[in-house]
N, C-alpha and C positions, 0 to 999 in steps of 0.2 A: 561728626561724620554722618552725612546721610543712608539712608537703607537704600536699599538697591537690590529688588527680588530680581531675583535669574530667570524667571518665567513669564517675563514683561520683558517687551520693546521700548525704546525710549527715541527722541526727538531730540535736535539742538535747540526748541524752544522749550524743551523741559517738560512736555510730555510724555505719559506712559500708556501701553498700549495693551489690552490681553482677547486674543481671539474665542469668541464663545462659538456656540455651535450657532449652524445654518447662515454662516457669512456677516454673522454681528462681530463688530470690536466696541471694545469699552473702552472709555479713556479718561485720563485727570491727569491731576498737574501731578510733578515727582514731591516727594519730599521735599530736594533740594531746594524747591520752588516756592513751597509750602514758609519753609524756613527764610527762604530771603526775602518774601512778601510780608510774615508776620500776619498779628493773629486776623484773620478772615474774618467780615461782618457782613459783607454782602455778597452773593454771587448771581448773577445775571444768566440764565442759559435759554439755548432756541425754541422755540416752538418743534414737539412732534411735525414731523412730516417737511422740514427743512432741508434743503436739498444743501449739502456740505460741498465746498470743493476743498482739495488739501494743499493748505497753507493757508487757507482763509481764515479768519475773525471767526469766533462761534461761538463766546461767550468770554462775560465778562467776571475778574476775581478783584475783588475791592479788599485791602487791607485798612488796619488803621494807617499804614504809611503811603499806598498809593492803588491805585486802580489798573489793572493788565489785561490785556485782551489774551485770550489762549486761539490759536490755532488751532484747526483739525488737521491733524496729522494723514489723513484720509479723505477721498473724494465718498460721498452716498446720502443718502439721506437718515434722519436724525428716528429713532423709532420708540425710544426712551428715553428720558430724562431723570437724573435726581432730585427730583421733588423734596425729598428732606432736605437738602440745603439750602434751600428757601430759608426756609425757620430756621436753619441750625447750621451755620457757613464754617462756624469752626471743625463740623467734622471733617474735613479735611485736614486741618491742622491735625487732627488726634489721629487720622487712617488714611492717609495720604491715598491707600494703594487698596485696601478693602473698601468701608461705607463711604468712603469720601468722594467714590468715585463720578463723574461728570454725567456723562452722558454717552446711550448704546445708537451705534451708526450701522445700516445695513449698508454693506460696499457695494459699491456701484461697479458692475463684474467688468463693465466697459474702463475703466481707469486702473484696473489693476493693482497689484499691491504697491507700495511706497517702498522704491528704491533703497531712503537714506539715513531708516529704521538702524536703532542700536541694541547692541547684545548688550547685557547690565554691565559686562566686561568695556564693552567700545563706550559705554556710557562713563564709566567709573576713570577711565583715561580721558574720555573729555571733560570731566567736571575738575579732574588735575591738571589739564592744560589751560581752562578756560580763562584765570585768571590772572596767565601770564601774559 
């Protein structure tokens, strides 16, 4: 079973979302994704100062089994990146939802928020329908 904090948004691509102060979100993959990719060896992310739109490509997660682009779940530009996962891609595997986390996005106020954002509840009934 995967974790699933109550205090993150989540995505039908398997993204998680948690709002910091002054209009930043942070985001990575869930667990569940973590799990079905296996273990992590590379991870690809943007350049600082990238202008995101949501549902676009913004980085890539390489397993030993295959390589997936992640979406940004959000339109803005990119202000932080995790640099440790450069050198060290399995932490994701180990903190899915803490250190593993991707990359900090200042929103772009003109695009507003993302409609089709999940409660870990709406997420936890799509990861049980998904597979039928």
């Amino acid at each position: 079973m995967s974790k699933i904090p109550t205090d993150l948004n989540y995505t039908r691509a398997h993204e998680w979302l948690r709002t910091l102060a002054h209009g930043i979100v942070e985001f990575g993959i869930t667990d569940h994704a973590q799990h079905a990719l296996g273990d992590l060896v590379f991870i690809e992310l943007p350049e600082v100062g990238r202008k995101l739109e949501a549902g676009g490509a913004c980085a890539v997660v390489e397993s030993v089994k295959s390589a997936s682009d992640v979406y940004s779940p959000i339109s803005g530009e990119v202000v932080e990146c995790n640099g440790a996962l450069l050198d060290a891609p399995e932490t994701v595997n180990q903190d899915a939802y803490g250190a593993g986390w991707l990359m900090r996005v200042r929103l772009d106020p003109r695009a507003g928020a993302p409609a089709d954002l999940m409660s870990a509840a709406d997420y936890e009934k799509f990861l049980e329908t998904e597979g039928e």
